[in-house]
Backbone as CSV, one residue per row, in Angstrom:
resi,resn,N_x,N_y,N_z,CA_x,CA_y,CA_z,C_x,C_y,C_z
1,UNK,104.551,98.202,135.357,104.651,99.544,134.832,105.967,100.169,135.257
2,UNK,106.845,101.277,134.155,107.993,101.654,134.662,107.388,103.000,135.674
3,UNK,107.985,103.060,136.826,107.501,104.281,137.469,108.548,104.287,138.322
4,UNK,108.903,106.131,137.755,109.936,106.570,138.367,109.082,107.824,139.386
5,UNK,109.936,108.576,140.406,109.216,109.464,141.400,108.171,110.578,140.786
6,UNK,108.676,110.474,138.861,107.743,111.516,138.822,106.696,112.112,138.288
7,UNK,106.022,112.949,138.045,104.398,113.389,137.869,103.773,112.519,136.876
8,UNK,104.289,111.698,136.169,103.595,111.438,134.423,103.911,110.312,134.950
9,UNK,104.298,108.988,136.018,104.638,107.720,135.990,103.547,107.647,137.211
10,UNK,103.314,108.802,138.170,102.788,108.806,139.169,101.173,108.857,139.139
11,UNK,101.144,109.751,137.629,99.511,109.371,137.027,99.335,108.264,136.264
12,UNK,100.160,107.559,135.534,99.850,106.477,135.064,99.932,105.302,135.873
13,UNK,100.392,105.019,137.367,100.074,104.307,138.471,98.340,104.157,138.878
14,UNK,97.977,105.927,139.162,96.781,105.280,139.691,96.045,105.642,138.236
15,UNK,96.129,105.957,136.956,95.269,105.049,136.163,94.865,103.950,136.887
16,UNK,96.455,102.854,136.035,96.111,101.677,136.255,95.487,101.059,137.603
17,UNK,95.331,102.263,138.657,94.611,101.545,139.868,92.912,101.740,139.240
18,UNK,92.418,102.534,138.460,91.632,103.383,138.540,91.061,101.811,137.309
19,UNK,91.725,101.398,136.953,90.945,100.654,135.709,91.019,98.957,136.472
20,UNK,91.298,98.861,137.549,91.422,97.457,138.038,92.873,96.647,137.836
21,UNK,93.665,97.019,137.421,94.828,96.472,137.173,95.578,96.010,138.355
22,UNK,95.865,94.987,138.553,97.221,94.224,139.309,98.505,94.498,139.036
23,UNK,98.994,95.654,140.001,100.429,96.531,138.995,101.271,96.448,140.093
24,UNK,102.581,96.091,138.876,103.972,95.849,139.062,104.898,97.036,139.049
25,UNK,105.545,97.461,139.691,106.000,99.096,139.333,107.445,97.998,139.050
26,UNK,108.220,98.674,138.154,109.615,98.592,137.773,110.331,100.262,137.828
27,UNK,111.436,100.503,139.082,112.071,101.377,138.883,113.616,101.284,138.675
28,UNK,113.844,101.919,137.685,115.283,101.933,137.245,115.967,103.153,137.744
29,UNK,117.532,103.159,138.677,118.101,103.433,138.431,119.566,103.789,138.291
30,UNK,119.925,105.218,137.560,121.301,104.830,136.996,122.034,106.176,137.532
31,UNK,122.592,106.227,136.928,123.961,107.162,137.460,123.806,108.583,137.655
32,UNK,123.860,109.056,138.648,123.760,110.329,139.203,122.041,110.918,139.336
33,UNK,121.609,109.617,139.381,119.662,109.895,139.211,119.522,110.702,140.553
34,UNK,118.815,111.918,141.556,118.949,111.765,142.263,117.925,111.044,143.400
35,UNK,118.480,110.478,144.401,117.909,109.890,145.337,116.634,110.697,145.904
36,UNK,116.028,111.710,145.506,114.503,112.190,145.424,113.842,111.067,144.826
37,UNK,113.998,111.055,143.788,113.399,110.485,142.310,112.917,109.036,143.392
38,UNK,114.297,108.541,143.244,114.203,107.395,144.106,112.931,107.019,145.323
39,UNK,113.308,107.755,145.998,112.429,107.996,147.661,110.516,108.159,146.708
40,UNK,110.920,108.868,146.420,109.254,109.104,145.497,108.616,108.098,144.922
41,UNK,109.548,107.522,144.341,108.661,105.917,143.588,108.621,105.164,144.883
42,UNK,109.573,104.782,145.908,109.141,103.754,146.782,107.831,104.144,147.484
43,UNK,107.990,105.780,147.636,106.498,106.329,148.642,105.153,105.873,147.558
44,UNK,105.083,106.527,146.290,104.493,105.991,145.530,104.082,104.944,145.187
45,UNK,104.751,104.440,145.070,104.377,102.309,145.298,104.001,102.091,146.582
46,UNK,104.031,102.392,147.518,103.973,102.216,149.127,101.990,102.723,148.963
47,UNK,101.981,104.048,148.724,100.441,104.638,148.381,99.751,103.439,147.706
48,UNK,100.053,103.635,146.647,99.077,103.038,145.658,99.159,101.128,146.062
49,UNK,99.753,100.880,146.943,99.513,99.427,147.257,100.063,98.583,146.101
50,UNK,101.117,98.573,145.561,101.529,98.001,144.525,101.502,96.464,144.648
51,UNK,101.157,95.484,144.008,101.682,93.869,144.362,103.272,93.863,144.658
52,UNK,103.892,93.948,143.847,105.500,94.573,143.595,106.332,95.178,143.163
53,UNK,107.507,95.808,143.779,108.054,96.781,143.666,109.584,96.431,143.459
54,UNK,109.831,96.664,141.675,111.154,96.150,141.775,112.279,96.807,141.514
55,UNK,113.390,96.922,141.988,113.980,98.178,141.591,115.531,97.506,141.102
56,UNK,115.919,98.278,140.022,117.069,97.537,139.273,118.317,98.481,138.902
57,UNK,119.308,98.716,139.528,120.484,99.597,139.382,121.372,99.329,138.133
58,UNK,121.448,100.419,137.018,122.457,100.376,136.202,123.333,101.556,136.405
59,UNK,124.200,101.539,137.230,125.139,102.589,137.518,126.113,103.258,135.926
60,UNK,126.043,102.311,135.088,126.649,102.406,134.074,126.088,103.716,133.247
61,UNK,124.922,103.575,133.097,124.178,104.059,132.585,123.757,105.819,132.939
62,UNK,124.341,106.109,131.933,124.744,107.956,132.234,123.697,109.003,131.239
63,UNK,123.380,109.847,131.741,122.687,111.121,131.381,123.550,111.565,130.020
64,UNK,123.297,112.141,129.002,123.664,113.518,128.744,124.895,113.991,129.341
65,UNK,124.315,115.199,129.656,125.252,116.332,130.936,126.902,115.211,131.533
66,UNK,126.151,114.083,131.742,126.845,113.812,132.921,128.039,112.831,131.652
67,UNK,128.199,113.056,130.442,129.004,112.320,129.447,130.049,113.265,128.939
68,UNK,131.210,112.574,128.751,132.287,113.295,128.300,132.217,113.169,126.915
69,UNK,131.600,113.738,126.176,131.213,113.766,124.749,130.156,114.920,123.756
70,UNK,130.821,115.358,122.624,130.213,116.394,122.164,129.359,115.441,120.926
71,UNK,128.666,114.587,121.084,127.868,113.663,120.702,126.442,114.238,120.612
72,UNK,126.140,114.910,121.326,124.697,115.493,122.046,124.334,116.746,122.233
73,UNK,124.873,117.921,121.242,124.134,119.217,121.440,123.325,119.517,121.089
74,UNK,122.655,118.618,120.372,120.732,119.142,120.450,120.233,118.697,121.072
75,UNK,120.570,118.141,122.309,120.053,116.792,122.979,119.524,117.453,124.898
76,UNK,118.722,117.273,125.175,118.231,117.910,126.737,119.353,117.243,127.645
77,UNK,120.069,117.917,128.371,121.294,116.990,129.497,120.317,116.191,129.923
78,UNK,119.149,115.823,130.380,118.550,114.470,131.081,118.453,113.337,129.796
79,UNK,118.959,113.752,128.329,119.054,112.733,127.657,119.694,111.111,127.967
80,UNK,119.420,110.125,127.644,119.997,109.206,127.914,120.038,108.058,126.918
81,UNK,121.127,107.699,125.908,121.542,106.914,124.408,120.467,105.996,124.903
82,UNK,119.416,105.815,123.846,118.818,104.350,124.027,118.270,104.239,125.061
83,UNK,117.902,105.361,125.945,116.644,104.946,127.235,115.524,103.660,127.342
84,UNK,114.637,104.133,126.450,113.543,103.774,126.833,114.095,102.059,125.719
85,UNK,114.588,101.827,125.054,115.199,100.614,124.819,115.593,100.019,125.684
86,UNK,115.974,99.917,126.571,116.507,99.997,127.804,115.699,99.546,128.983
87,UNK,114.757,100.378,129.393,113.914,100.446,130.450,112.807,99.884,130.165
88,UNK,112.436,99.938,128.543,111.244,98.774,128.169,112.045,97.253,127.833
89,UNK,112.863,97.262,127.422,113.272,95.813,127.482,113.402,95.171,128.622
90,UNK,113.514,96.161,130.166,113.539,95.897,131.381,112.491,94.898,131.355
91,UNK,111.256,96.211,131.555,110.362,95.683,131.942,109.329,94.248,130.553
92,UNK,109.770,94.140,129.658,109.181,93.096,128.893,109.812,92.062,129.737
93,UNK,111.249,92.156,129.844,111.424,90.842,130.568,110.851,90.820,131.863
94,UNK,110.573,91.334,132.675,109.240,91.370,133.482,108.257,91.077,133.129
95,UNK,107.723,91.516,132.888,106.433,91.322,132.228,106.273,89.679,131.606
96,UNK,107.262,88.998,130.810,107.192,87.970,130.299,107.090,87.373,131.697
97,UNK,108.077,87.343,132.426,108.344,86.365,134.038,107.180,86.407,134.626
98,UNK,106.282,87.549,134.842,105.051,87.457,135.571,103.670,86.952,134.655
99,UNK,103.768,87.132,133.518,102.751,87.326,132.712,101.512,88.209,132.683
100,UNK,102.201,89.576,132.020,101.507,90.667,132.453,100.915,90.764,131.116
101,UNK,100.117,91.491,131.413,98.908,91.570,129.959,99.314,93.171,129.111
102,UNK,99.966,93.994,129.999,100.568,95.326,129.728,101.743,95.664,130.363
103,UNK,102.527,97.466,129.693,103.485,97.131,130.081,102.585,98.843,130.107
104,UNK,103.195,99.617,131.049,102.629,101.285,131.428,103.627,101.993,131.062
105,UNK,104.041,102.679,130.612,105.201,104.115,130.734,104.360,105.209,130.474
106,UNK,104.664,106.408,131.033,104.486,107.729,131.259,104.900,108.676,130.462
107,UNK,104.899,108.758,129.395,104.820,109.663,128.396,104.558,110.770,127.781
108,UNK,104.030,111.902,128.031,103.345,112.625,127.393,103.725,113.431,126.194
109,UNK,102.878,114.225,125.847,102.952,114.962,124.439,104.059,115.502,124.127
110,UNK,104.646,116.162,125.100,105.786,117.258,125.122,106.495,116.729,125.020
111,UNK,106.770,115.855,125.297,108.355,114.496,125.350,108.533,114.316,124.099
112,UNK,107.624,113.882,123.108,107.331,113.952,121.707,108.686,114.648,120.805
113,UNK,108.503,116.191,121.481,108.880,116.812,120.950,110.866,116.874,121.180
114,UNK,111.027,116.455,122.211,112.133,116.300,122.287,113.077,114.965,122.391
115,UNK,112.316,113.897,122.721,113.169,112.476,122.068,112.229,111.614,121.410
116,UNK,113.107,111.176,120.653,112.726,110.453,119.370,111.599,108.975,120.071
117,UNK,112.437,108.453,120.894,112.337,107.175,121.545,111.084,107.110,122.277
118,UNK,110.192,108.316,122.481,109.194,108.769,123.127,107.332,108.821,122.260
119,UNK,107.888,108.995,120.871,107.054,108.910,119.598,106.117,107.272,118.660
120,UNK,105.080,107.758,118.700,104.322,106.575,117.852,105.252,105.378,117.348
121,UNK,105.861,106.270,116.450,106.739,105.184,115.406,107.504,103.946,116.133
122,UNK,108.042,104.556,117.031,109.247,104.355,118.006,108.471,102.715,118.776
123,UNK,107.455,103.589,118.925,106.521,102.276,120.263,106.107,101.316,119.185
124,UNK,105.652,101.294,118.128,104.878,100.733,117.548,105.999,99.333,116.634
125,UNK,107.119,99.701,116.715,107.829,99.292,116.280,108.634,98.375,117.300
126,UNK,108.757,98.719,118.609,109.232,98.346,119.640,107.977,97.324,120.193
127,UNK,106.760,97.500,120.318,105.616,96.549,120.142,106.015,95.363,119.325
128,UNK,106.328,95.398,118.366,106.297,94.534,116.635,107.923,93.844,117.812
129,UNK,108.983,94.390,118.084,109.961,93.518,118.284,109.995,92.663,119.467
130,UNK,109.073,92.857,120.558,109.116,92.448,121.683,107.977,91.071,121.427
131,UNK,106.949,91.363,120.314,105.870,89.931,120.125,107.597,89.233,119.264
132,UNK,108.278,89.474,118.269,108.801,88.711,117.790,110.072,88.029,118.182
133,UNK,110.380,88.360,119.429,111.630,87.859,120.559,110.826,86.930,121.408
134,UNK,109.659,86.559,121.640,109.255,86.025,122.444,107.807,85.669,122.032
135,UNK,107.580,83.982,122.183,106.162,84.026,121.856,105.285,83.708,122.740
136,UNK,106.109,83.901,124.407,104.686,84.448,125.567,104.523,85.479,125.083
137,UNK,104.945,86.644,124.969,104.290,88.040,124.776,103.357,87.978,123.724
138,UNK,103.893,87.574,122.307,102.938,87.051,121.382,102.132,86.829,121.221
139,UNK,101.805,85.385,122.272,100.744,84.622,122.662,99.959,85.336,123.256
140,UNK,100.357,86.064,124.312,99.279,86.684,125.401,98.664,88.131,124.722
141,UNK,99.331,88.675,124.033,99.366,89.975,123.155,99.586,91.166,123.802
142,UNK,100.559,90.967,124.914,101.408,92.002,125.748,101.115,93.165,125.289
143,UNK,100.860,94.220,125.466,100.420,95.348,124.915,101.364,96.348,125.574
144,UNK,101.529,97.528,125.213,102.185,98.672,125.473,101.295,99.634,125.827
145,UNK,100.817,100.478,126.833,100.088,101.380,127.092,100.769,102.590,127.645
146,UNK,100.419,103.602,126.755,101.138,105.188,127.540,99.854,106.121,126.914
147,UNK,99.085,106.032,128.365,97.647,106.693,128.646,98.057,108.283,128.826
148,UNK,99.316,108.677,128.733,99.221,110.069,128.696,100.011,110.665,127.176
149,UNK,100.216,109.680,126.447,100.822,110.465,124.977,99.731,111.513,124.222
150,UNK,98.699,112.205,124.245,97.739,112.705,123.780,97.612,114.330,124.455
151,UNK,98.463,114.192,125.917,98.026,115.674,127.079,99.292,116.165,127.047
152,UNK,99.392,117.420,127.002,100.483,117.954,127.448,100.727,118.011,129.507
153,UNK,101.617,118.809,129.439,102.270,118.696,130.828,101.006,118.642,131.754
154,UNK,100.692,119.973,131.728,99.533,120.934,132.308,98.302,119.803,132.340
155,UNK,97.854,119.512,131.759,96.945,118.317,131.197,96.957,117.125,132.193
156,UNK,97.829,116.929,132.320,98.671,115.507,132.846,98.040,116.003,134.401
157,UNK,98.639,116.995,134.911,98.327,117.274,135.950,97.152,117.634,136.614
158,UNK,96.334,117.812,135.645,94.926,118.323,135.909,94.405,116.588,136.030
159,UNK,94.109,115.705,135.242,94.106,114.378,135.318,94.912,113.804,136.610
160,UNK,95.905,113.819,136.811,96.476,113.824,138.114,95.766,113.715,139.499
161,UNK,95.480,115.165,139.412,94.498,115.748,140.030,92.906,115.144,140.202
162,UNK,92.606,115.061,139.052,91.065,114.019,139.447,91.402,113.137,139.351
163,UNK,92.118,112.069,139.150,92.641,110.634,139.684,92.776,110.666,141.166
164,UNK,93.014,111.744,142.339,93.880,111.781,143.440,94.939,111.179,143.631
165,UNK,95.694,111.545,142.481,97.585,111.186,142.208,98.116,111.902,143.783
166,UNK,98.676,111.304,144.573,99.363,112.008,146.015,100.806,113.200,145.083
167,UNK,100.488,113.994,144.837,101.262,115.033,143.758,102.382,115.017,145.041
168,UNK,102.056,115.142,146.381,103.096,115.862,147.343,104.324,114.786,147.299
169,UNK,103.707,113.512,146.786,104.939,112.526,147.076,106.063,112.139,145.622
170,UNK,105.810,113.274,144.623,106.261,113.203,143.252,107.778,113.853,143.886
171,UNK,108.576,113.773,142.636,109.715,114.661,142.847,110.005,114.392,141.585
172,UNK,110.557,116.156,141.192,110.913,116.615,139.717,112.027,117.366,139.667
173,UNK,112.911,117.300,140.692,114.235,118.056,141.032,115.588,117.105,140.208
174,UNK,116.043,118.115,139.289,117.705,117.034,138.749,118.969,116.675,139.589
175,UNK,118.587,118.147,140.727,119.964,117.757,142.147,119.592,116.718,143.219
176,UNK,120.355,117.009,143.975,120.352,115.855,145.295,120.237,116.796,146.785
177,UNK,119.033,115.967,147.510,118.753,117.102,148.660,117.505,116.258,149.071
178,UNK,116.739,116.547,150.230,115.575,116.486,150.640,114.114,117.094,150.100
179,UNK,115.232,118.333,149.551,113.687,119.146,149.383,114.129,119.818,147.986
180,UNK,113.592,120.147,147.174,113.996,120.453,145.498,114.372,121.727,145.900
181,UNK,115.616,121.740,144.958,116.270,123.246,145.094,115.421,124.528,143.927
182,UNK,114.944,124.471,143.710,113.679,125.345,142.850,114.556,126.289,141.899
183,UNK,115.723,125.459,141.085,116.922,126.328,140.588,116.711,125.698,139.295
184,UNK,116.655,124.312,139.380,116.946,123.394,138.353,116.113,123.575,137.022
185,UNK,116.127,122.844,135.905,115.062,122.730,134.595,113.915,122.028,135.157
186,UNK,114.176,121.127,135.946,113.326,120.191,136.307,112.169,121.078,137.260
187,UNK,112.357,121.813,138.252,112.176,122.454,139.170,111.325,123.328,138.199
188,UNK,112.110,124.159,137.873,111.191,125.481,136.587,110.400,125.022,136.030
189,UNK,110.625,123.299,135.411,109.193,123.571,134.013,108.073,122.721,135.554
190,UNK,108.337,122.238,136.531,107.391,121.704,137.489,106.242,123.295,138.153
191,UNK,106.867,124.020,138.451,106.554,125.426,138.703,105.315,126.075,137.728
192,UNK,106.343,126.529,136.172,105.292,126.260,135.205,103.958,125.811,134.691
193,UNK,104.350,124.258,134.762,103.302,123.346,134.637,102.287,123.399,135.175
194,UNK,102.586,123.782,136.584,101.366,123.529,137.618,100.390,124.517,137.437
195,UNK,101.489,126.030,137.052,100.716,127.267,137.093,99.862,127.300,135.968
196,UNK,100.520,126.428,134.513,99.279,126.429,133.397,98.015,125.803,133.384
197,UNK,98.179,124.801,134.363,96.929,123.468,135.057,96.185,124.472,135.999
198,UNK,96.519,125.446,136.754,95.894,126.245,137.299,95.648,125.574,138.839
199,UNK,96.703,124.830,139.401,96.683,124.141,140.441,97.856,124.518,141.057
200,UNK,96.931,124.124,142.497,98.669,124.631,143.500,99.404,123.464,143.676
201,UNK,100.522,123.772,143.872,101.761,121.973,143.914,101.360,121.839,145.506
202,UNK,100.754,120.610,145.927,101.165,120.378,147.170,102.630,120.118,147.467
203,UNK,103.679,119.728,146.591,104.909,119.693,147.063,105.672,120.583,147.169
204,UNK,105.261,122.309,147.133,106.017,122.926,147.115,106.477,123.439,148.638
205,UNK,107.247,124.345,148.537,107.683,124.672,149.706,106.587,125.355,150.886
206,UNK,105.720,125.957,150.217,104.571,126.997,150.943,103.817,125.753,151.272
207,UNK,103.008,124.895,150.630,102.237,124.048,150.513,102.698,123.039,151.922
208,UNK,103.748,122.801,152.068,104.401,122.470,152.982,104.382,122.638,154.500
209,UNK,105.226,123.570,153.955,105.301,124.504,155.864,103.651,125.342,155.960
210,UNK,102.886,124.831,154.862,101.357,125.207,155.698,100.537,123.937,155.585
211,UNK,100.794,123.042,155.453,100.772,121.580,156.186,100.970,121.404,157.659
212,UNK,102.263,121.433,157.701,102.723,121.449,159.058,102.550,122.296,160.012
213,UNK,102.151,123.521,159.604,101.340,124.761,160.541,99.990,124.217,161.138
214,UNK,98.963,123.329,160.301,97.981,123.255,160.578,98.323,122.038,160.956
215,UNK,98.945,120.848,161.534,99.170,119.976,161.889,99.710,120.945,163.636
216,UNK,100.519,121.202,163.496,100.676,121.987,164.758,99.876,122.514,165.883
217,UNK,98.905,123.679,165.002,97.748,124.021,165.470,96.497,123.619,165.973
């Protein structure tokens, strides 16, 4: 499964714990990702007891924002040309090497709405090319699963939540730091989200330093 540090890769982990699965986390990453993101999937894989944990650097590989090009103004700066082409072809070739019966990404509804590469068509078609490049996948009937395309954000997290997803060990920050600078897009729609799910973030800052109060005490 691709799983990066955050909320929607972190519920589709313990799904797949939740349904019996033998899971492979694949984390990618690339250029200017920050090292939160990072730290979060290894804690995350570390939790959930992963078999293996593989992690694959394309430094090449640039954001949006972070491109010298007026290529992309309808486009979210965390855009990235050809992502999930990319990060699922990763992991098929994984998947072929181990012989995995599925491949997980984290998806949800809202994503829908803003990249293309994220949509029915997109997967279903990307399904159809990965049986016809290879006839282990074929053979075995490798499947594509993204158990959260149906929920929005809020949704995700409430599911989260009755899964016992470790939320405190997610990270949804676009800067670089220890602790999320609560400035960012990433930061705001995490804030949001939580407040429409009607749940408190254990990762936030309060949630925190009243952790460690009662650890003290």
């Amino acid at each position: 499964m691709l799983l990066s540090g955050g909320i929607d890769s972190a519920t589709c982990l313990y799904y797949a714990r939740r349904e019996g699965y033998e899971v492979r986390a694949l984390t990618i990453s690339f250029y200017h990702i920050a090292r939160g993101e990072l730290r979060a999937a290894r804690g995350l894989a570390r939790a959930a007891r992963v078999k293996e944990h593989r992690m694959v650097s394309i430094p090449e590989l640039r954001e949006a924002s972070d491109i010298a090009s007026s290529e992309f103004p309808n486009r979210p700066p965390t855009y990235i040309p050809q992502r999930n082409s990319i990060f699922y072809g990763l992991a098929a070739n994984y998947a072929e090497e181990v012989g995995a019966d599925y491949i997980i990404g984290g998806h949800n509804k809202d994503d829908q709405a803003a990249f293309d590469d994220t949509r029915d068509l997109y997967f279903e078609k990307l399904q159809e090319a990965f049986w016809a490049a290879s006839s282990a996948l074929r053979f075995r009937r490798t499947s594509i699963l993204r158990p959260l395309k149906t929920k929005t954000k809020p949704e995700v997290i409430r599911y989260a939540s009755a899964l016992g997803v470790p939320l405190e060990l997610t990270w949804s920050c676009h800067r670089e730091g220890w602790r999320p600078c609560l400035r960012c897009e990433g930061c705001r729609a995490r804030v949001r989200n939580f407040a429409l799910a009607g749940i408190d973030d254990p990762a936030s800052h309060e949630s925190l330093r009243a952790r460690y109060a009662l650890r003290k005490s």
